[in-house]
C-alpha positions as CSV (number, residue, x, y, z in Angstrom):
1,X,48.2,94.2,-18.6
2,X,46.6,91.0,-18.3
3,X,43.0,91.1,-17.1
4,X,42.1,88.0,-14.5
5,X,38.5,86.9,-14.9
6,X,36.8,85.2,-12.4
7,X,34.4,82.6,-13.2
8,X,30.9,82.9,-11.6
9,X,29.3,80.4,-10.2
10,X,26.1,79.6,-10.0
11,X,23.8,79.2,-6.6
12,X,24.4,75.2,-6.9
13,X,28.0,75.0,-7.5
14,X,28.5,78.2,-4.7
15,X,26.2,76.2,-2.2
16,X,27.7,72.8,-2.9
17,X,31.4,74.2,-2.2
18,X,30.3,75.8,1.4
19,X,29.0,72.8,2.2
20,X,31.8,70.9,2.5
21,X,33.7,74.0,4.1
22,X,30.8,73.8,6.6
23,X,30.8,70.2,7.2
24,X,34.5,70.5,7.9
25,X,34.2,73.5,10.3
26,X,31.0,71.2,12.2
27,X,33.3,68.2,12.6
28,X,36.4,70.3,13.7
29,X,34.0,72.4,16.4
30,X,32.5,68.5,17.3
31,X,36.6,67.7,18.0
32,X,37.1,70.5,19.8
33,X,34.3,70.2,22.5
34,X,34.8,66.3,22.6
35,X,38.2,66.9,23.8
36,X,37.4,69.7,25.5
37,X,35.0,67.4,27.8
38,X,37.1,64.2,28.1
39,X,39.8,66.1,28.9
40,X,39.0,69.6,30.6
41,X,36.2,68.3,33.1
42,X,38.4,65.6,34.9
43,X,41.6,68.0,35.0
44,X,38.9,70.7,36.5
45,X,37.6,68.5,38.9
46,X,41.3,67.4,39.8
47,X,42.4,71.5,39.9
48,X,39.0,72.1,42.1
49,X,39.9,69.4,44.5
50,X,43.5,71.2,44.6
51,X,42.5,74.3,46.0
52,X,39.2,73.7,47.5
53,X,40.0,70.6,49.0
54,X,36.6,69.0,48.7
């Protein structure tokens, strides 16, 4: 059988990796809740106004 190794990193190389992947997760999150705002509030206002009627 072949044996795999894995390389080990050290604390640099394992901190600059996750913080890219944590950069990219921030700025997805920040996409989310911008759209979420421009988007969600005025058709929830609209909605409110449906049923509520003021």
């Amino acid at each position: 059988m072949r044996e795999h190794k894995r390389e080990l990193m050290t604390y640099e190389q394992w901190k600059a990796i996750y913080k890219k992947h944590i950069r990219k997760l921030i700025n997805c999150l920040y996409c989310l809740v911008t759209i979420a705002i421009f988007i969600g509030v005025p058709f929830g206002m609209f909605f409110h106004w449906l049923i509520i009627g003021y």
